[in-house]
C-alpha positions as CSV (number, residue, x, y, z in Angstrom):
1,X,-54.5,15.7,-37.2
2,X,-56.2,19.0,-37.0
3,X,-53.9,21.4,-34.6
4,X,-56.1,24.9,-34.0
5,X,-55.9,27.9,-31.9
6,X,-59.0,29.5,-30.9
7,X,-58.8,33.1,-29.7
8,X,-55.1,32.6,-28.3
9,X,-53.9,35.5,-26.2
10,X,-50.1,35.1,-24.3
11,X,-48.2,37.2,-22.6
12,X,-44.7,37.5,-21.2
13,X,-45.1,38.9,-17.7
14,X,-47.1,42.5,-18.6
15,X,-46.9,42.5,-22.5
16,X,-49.2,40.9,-24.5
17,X,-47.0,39.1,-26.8
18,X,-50.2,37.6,-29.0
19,X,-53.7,38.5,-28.6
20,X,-57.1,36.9,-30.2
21,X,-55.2,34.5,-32.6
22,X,-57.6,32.1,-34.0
23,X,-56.2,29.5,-36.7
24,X,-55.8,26.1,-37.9
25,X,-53.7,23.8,-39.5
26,X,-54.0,20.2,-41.0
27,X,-52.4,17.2,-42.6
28,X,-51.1,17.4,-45.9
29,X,-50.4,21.2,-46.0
30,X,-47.1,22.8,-45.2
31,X,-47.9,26.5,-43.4
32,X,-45.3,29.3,-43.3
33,X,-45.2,31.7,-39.7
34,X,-43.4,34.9,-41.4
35,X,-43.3,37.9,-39.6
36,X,-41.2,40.7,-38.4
37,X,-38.7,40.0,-35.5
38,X,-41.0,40.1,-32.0
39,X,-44.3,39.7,-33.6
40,X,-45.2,36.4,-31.8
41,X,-44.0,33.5,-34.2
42,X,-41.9,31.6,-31.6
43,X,-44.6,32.5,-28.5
44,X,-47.2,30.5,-31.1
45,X,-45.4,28.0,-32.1
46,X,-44.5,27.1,-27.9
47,X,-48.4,27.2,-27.6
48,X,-49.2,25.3,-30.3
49,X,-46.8,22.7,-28.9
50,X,-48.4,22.2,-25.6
51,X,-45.2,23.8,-24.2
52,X,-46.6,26.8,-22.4
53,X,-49.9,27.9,-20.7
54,X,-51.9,31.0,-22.7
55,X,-53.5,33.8,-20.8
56,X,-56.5,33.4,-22.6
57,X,-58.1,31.5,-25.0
58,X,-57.2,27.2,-26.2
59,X,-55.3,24.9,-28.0
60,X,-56.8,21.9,-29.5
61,X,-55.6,19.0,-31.0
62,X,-58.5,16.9,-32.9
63,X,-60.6,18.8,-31.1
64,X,-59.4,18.2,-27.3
65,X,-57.5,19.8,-25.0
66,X,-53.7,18.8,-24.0
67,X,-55.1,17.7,-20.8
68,X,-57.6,15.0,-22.4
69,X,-55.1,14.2,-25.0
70,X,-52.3,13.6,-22.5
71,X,-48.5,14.9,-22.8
72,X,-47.3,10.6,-23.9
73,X,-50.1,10.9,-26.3
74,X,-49.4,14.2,-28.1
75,X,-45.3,13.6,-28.1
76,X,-46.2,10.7,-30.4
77,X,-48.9,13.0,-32.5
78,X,-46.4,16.4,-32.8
79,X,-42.8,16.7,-33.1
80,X,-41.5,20.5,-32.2
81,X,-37.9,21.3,-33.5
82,X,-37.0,24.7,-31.1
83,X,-35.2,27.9,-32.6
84,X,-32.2,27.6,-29.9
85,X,-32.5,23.6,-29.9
86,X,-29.6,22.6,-28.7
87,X,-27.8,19.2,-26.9
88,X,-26.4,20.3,-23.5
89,X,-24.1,16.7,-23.1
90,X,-21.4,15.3,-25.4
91,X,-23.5,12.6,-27.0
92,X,-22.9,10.8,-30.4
93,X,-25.5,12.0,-33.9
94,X,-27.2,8.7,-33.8
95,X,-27.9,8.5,-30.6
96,X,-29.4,12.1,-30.0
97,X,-31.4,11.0,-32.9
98,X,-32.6,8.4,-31.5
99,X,-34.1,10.4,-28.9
100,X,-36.9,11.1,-31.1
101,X,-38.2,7.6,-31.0
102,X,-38.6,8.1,-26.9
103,X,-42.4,9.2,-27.1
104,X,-42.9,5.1,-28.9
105,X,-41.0,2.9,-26.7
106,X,-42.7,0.7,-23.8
107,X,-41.2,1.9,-20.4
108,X,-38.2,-0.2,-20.2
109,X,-38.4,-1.4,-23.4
110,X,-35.7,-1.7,-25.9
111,X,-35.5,0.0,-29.5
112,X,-37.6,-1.7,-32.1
113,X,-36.8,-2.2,-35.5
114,X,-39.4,0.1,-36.5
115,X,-37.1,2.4,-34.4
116,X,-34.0,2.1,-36.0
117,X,-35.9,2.1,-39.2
118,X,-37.1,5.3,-38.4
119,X,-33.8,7.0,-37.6
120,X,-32.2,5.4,-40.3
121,X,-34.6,7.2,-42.7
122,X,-34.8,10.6,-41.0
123,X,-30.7,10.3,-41.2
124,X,-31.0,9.9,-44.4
125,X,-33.3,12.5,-45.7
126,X,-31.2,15.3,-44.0
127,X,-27.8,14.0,-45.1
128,X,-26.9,13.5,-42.2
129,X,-25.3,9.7,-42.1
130,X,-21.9,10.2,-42.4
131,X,-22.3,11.9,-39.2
132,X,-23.7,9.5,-37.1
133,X,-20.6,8.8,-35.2
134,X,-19.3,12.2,-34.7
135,X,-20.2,13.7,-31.3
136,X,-22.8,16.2,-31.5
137,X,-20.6,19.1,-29.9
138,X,-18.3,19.1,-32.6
139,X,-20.0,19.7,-35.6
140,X,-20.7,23.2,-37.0
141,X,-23.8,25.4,-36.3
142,X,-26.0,24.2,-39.8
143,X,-24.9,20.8,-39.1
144,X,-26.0,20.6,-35.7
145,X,-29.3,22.0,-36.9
146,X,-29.8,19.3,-39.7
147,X,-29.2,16.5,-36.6
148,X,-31.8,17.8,-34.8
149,X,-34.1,18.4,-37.2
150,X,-33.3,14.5,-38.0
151,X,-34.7,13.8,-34.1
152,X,-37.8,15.9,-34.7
153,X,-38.5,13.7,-37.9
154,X,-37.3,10.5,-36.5
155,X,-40.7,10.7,-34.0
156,X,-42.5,10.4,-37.4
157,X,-45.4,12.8,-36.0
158,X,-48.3,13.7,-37.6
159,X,-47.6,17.2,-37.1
160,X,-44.4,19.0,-37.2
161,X,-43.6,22.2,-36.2
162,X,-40.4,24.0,-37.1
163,X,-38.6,27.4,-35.8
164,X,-36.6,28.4,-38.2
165,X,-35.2,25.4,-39.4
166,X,-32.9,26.9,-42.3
167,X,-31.5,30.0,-40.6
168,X,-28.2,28.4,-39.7
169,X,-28.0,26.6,-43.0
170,X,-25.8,27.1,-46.7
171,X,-28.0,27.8,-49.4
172,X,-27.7,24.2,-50.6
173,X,-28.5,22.7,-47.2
174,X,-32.0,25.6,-47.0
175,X,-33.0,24.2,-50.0
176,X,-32.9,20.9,-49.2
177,X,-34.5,21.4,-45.9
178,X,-37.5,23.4,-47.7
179,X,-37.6,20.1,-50.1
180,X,-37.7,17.7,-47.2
181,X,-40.0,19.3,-45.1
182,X,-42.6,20.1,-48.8
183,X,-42.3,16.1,-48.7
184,X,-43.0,15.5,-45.5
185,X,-46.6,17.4,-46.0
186,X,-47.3,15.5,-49.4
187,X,-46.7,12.5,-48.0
188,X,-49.7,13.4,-45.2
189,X,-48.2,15.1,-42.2
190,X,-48.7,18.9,-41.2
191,X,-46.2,20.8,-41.2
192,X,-45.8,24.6,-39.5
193,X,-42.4,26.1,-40.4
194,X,-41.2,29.7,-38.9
195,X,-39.4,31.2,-41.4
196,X,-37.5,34.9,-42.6
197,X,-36.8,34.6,-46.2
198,X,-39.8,35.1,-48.0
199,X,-38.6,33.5,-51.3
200,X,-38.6,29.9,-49.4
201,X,-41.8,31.2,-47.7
202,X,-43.3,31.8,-51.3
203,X,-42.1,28.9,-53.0
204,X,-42.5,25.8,-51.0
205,X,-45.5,26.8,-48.7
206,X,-49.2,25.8,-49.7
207,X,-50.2,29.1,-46.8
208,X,-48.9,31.8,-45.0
209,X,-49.9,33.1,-41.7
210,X,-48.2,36.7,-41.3
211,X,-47.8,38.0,-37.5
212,X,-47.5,41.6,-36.8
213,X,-48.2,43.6,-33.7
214,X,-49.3,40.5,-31.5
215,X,-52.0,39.7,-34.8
216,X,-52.8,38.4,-37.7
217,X,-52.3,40.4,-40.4
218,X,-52.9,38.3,-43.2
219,X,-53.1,34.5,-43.8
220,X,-54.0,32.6,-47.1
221,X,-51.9,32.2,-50.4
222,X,-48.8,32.7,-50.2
223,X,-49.2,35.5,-53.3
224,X,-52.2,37.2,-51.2
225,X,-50.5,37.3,-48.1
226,X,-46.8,38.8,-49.5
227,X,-48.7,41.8,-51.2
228,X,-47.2,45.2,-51.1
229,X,-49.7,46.1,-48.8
230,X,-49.1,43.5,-45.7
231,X,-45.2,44.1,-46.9
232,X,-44.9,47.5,-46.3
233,X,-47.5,47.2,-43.0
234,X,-45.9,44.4,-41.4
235,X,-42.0,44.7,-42.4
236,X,-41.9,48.4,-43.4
237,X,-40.2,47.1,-46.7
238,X,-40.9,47.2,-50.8
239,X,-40.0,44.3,-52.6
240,X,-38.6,42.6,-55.9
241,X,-40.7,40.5,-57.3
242,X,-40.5,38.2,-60.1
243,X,-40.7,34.5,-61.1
244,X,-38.4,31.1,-62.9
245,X,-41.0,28.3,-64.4
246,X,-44.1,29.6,-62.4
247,X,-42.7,30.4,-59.1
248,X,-42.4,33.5,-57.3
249,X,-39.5,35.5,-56.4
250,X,-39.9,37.7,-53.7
251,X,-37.3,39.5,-52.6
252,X,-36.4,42.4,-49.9
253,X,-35.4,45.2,-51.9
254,X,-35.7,48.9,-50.1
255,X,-36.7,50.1,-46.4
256,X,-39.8,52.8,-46.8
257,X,-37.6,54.7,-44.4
258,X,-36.8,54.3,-40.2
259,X,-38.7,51.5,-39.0
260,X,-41.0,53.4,-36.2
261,X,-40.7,51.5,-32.6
């Protein structure tokens, strides 16, 4: 699946939140959206998802619009795990997971056993089975997170895009995520992740697409894109750099000074 944006502007009521964005992603590639709080990463994600209308500008996925593709279509094609995703009913793990088999079934038609084959697995490669009869309002903040990131992978999408999907998360549990969602690209799906710590962002992305000021600032290799220059531009930081069995560390070291408004 090629997912592309082609001179994307949106705006919240007067501000222009993102303006000209043009960029593509693919199959087999696992993108990083870093950039400083406000600079549009959650606003492109939502448009890349088909979830809210640009001012200007088009999404396309393979090439057509969401209105020739078709909402049933694409909820099969792209999974989208939200930054404040969130279960708003006491319901048990398994069967919020579940959930993400919706966009497959028949109307009125049972689950498959393609379906629970598919839950079982996406259970199972975010640790999350000994939860699967605990009710989703009781469990902590990361584990919640890890539950419905199991839903988003349970639709087994061609594309998957990610907000911040390892902010909540231990170290243990961010590294495992980072793992699973590397896998999920090498084993053929996109995958769009919006992430903060550029160490992660470094190390387990193929490309980097970093926002600032409603832009692009820089998108490429991960070591292109995190150079001083776009660091100090789009975060108003230096960094630490350095590296363990050829890959990077890159990590946020000193403020130049007051960030300007």
């Amino acid at each position: 699946m090629r997912l592309s944006a082609e001179n994307l502007t949106c705006r919240a009521g007067d501000a222009t939140i993102l303006a000209g964005v043009d960029l593509a992603f693919g199959t087999g590639e696992m993108v990083g959206l870093i950039g400083p709080n406000g600079a549009g990463k959650t606003t492109l994600l939502r448009h890349l998802a088909g979830l809210a209308v640009p001012a200007a500008g088009a999404v396309h996925y393979d090439g057509q619009t969401l209105k020739a593709v078709g909402r049933p279509a694409l909820a099969r094609r792209l999974a989208y795990l939200a930054q404040d995703a969130d279960a708003h009913w006491p319901i048990r793990v398994d069967q919020l997971v579940r959930l993400g088999r919706l966009p497959h079934r028949r109307p009125l038609g049972g689950e498959t056993a393609a379906d629970r084959a598919a839950v079982e697995r996406a259970l199972t490669a975010t640790e999350c089975l000994h939860l699967v009869t605990r009710r989703f309002d009781t469990l902590s903040g990361g584990e919640r997170l890890r539950v419905l990131l199991a839903r988003a992978l349970a639709v087994e999408a061609r594309m998957l895009l990610a907000d911040e999907p390892v902010a909540a998360l231990d170290p243990y549990h961010q590294l495992q995520t980072m793992e699973l969602l590397q896998g999920v690209a090498r084993d053929g799906a996109g995958v769009v992740v919006v992430l903060h710590d550029l160490t992660l962002a470094a190390r387990f992305c193929d490309r980097l697409v970093l926002l600032s000021g409603g832009r692009v600032l820089a998108a490429g290799a991960p070591a292109e894109v995190l150079s001083d220059g776009h660091l100090s531009e789009a975060y108003h930081i230096e960094a630490l750099r350095g590296g363990t069995g050829g890959e990077a560390h890159v990590i946020p070291w000193r403020r130049l000074s007051a960030k300007p408004e």
